[in-house]
C-alpha positions as CSV (number, residue, x, y, z in Angstrom):
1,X,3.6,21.1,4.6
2,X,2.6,19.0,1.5
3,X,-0.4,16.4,2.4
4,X,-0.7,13.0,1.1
5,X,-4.1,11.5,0.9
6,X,-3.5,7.0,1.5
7,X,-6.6,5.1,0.4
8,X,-6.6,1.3,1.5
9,X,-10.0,-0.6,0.1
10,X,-8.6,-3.4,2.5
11,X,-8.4,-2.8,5.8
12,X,-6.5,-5.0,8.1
13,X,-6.3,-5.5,11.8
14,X,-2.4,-7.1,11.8
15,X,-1.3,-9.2,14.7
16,X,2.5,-9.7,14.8
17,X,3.7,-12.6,17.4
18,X,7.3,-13.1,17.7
19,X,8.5,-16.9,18.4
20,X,11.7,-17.8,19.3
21,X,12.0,-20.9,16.9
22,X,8.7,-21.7,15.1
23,X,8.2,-25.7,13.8
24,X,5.2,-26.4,12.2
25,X,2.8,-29.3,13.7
26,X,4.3,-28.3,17.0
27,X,2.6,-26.5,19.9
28,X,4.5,-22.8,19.6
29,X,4.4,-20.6,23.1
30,X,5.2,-16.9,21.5
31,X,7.7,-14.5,22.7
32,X,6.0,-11.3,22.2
33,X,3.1,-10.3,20.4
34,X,1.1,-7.0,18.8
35,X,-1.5,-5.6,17.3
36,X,-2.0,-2.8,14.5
37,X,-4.2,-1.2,12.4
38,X,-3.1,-1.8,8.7
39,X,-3.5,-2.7,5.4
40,X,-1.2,-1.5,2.7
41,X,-1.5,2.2,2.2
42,X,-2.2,2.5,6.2
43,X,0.9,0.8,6.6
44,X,2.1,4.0,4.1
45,X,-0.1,6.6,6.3
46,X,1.9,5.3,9.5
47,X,5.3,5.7,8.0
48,X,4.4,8.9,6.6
49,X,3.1,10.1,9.9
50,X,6.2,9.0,11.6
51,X,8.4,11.5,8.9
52,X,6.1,14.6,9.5
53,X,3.3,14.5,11.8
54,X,0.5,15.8,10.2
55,X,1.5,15.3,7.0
56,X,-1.2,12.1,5.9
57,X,-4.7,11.0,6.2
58,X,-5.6,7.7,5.5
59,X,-9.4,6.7,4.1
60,X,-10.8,3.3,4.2
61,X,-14.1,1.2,5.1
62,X,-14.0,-0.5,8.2
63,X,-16.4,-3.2,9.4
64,X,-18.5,-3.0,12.2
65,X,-18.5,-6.0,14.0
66,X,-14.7,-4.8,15.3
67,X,-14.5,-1.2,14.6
68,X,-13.7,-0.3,17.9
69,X,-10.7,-2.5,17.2
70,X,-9.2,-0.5,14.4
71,X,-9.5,3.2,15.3
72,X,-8.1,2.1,18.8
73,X,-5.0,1.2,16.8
74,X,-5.1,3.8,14.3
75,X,-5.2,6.8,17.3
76,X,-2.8,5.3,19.3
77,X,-0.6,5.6,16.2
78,X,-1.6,9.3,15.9
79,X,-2.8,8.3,12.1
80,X,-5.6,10.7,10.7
81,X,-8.0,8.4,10.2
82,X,-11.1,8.9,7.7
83,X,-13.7,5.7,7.1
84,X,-17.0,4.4,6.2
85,X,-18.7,1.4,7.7
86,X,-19.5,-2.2,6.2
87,X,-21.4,-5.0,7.4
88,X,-19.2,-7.9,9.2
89,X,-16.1,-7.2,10.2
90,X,-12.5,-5.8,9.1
91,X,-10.0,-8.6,7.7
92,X,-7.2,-10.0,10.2
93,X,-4.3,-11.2,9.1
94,X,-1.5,-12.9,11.3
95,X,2.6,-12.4,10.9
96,X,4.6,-14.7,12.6
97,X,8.5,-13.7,13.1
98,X,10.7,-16.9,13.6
99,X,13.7,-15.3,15.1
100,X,16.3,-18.2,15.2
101,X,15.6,-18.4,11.5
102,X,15.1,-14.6,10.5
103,X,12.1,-15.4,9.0
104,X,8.6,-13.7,8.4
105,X,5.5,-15.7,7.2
106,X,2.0,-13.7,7.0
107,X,-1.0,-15.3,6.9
108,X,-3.8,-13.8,5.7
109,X,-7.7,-14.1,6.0
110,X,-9.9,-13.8,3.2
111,X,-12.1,-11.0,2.9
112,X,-15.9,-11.5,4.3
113,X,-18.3,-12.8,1.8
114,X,-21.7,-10.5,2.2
115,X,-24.4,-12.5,0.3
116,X,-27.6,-10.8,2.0
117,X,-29.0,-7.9,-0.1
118,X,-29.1,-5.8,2.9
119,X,-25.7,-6.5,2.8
120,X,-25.2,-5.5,-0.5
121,X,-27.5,-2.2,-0.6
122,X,-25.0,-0.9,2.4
123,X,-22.3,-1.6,0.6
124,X,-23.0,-0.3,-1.9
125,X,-24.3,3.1,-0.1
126,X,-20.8,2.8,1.6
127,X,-19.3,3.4,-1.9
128,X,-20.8,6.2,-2.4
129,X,-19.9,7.5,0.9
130,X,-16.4,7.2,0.2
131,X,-16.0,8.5,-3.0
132,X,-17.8,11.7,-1.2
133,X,-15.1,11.5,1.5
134,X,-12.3,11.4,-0.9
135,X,-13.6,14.2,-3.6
136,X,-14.2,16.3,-0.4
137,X,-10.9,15.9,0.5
138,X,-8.6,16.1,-2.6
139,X,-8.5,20.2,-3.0
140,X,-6.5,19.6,0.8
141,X,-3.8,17.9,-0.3
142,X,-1.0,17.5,-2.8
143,X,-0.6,13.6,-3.5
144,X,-3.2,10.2,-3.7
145,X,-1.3,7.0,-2.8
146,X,-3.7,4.5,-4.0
147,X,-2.2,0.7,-2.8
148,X,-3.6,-2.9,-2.2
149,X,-6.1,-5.5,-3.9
150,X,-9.8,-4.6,-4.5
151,X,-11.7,-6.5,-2.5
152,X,-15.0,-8.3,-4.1
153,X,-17.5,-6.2,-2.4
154,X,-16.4,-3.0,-4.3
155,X,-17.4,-2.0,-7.7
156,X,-14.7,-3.1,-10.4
157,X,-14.5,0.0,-12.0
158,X,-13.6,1.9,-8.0
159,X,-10.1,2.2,-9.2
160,X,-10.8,3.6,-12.3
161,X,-13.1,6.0,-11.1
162,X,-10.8,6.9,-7.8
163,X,-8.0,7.5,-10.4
164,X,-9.9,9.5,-12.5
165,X,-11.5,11.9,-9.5
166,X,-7.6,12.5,-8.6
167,X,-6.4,13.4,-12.3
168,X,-9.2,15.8,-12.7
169,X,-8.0,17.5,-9.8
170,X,-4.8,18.0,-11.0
171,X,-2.9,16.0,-7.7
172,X,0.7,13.5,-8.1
173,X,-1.4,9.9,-7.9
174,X,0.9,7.0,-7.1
175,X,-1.2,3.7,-7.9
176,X,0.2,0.3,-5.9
177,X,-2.3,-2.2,-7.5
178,X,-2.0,-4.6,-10.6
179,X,-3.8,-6.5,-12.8
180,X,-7.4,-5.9,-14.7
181,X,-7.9,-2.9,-11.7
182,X,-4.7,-1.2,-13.1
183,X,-5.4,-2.2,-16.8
184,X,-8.7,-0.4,-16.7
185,X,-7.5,2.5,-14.5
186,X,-4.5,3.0,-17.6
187,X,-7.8,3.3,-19.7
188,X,-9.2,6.4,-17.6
189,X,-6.5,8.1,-16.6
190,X,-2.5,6.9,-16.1
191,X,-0.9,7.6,-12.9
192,X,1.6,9.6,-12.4
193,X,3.6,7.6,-10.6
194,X,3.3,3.1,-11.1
195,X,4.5,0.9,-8.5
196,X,4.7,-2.7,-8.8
197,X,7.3,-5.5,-7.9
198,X,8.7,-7.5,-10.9
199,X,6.1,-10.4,-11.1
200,X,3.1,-8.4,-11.1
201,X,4.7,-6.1,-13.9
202,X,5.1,-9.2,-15.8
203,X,1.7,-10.4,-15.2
204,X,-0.1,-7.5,-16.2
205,X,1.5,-6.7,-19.1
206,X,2.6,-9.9,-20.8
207,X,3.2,-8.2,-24.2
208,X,6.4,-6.9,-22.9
209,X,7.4,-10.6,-21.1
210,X,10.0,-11.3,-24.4
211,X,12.1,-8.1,-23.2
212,X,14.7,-7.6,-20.6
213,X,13.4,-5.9,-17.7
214,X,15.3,-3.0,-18.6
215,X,13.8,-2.8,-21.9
216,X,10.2,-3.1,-20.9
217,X,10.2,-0.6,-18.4
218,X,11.2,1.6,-20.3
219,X,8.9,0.8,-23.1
220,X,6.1,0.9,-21.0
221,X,7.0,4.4,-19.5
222,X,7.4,5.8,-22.7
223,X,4.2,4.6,-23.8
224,X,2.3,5.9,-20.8
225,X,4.6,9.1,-20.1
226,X,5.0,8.4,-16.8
227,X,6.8,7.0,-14.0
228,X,6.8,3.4,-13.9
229,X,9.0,1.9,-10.3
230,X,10.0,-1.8,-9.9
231,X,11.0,-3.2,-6.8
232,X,12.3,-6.5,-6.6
233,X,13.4,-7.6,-3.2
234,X,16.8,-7.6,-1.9
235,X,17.7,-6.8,-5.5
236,X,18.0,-3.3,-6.7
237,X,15.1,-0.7,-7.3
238,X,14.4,-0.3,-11.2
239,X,12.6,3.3,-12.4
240,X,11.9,5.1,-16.1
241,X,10.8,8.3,-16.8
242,X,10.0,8.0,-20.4
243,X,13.4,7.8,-22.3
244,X,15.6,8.3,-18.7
245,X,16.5,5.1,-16.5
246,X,17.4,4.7,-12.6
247,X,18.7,1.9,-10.7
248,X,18.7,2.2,-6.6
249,X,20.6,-0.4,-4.7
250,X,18.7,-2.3,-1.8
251,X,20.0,-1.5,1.7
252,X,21.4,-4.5,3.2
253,X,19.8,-4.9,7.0
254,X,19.4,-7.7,9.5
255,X,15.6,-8.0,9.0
256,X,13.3,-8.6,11.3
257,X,9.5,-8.3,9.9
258,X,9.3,-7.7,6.3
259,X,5.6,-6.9,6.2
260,X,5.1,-3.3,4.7
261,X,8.3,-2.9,3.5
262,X,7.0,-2.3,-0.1
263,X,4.5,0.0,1.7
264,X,7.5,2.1,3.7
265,X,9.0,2.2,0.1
266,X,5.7,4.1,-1.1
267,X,5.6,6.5,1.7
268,X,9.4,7.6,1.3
269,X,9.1,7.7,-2.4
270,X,6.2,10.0,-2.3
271,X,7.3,12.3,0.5
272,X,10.4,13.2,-1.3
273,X,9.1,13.0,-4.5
274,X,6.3,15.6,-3.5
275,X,8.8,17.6,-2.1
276,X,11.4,17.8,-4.6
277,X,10.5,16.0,-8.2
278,X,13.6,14.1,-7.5
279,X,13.4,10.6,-9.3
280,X,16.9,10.0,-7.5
281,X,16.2,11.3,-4.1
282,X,12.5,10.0,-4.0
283,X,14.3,5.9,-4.8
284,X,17.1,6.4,-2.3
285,X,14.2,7.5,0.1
286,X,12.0,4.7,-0.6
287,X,14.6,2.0,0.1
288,X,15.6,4.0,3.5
289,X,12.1,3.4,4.8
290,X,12.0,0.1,3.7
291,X,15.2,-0.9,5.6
292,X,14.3,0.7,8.8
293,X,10.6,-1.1,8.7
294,X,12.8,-4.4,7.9
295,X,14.7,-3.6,11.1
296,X,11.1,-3.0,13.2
297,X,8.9,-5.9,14.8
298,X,5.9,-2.9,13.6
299,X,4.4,-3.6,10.1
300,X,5.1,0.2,8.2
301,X,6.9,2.0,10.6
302,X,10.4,4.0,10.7
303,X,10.9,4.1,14.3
């Protein structure tokens, strides 16, 4: 069994609640509603759980005010579940599912803001703590998905340093974050494997914005010698490896929640591609677990 180590700096406890017809300024009673623990590469862990039990452990910090909260969620959902603690209390975010209309709109709460230095010296220790957990744990598996924004509280050079810990141990590291945290991991070490949707490849690297999309994948795949994936929606999957080109088409589905789907698309692309090397396979599993999460109330699940 190959093992996939999912490291999510932001924790979420998600609460789904399904309406029948959602109008804004109105009172709205709810059809349905859940709760799970999640976060972008948890939302991975889950889906990658649900294709081979066993298979993933996820690490994260969790706060303490609702911990209780979150590993209740996390066991129910079988996920192998490694964490620190914070101060305060793990971010909650809210998706609301309008099912006359078929659409999803997800709100989400800010991370805490920990001024006190108490606060800040057990963060900090907290850090340090999870950097042990994950360097303890990398000879174990085969693959680091690395996904989701870098919250305040953590060093700005975690990324960087995580990356770095992964390429020295010679593991596949699939990085799902953008901006200055990807710009300075490229400077320590490039991922094997770059996923990003089509406005955050444009925003973080402008000097390719004059080029077809085409064009500046593959430019910037060449120049890092590595895999570079962009999804874009409903459109079609775009992928370089160096010189070579892929396009994937999107699976057309009646959606339900869109939440996770980009993190379904991680977990299938790195299952196969662990499993086989397969650019082609590893795509056309990506956008299968993305279309079956589309088709679940569940953010990052399969079934």
């Amino acid at each position: 069994m190959k093992k996939i180590l999912c490291i999510c700096l932001s924790s979420t406890i998600q609460r789904t609640i399904s309406f029948d017809s959602l109008t804004l300024t109105k009172v709205n009673r709810s059809k349905k509603y859940r709760q799970d623990a999640s976060g972008k590469a948890v939302n991975s862990a889950r889906v990658l759980t649900q294709l081979e039990e066993g298979c993933a452990t996820v690490v994260c910090p969790l706060g303490e005010n609702n911990l209780k909260t979150f590993t209740d969620d996390a066991a129910r959902d079988n996920l192998n579940l490694l964490y620190t603690t914070i101060p305060g209390a793990t971010r909650e975010c809210w998706t609301l599912l309008d099912r006359n209309a078929g659409t999803t709109t997800e709100l989400v709460v800010g991370e805490p803001v920990l001024e006190s230095e108490a606060d800040k010296k057990a963060v900090a220790a907290a850090e340090i703590k999870l950097l042990k957990v994950i360097n303890d744990i990398l000879p174990q598996v085969d693959a680091v998905l690395l996904a989701g924004s870098r919250p305040a509280i953590w060093s700005d050079d975690l990324y960087a340093t995580i990356s770095g810990m992964t390429h020295d141990a010679g593991k596949i590291f699939l990085a799902d974050y953008i901006g200055p945290d990807l710009v300075k991991t490229l400077k320590t070490a490039v991922p094997h494997i770059i996923k990003i949707n089509e406005e955050e490849f444009r925003a973080t690297f402008p000097e390719l914005a004059a080029l077809p999309l085409k064009e500046a994948i593959l430019k910037k795949s060449e120049e890092l010698q590595n895999i570079v994936v962009v999804t874009r929606g409903t459109e079609s999957t775009l992928a370089a490896v160096r010189s070579k080109y892929y396009e994937c088409p999107t699976e057309k589905v009646a959606a339900l929640n869109t939440t996770a789907c980009g993190d379904s698309f991680n977990a299938g692309f790195l299952y196969e591609y662990v499993h086989t090397g397969d650019i082609e396979a590893a795509l056309k599993k990506g956008t299968w677990c993305a279309a079956r999460n589309a088709e679940l109330e569940a953010p990052g699940a399969i079934r």
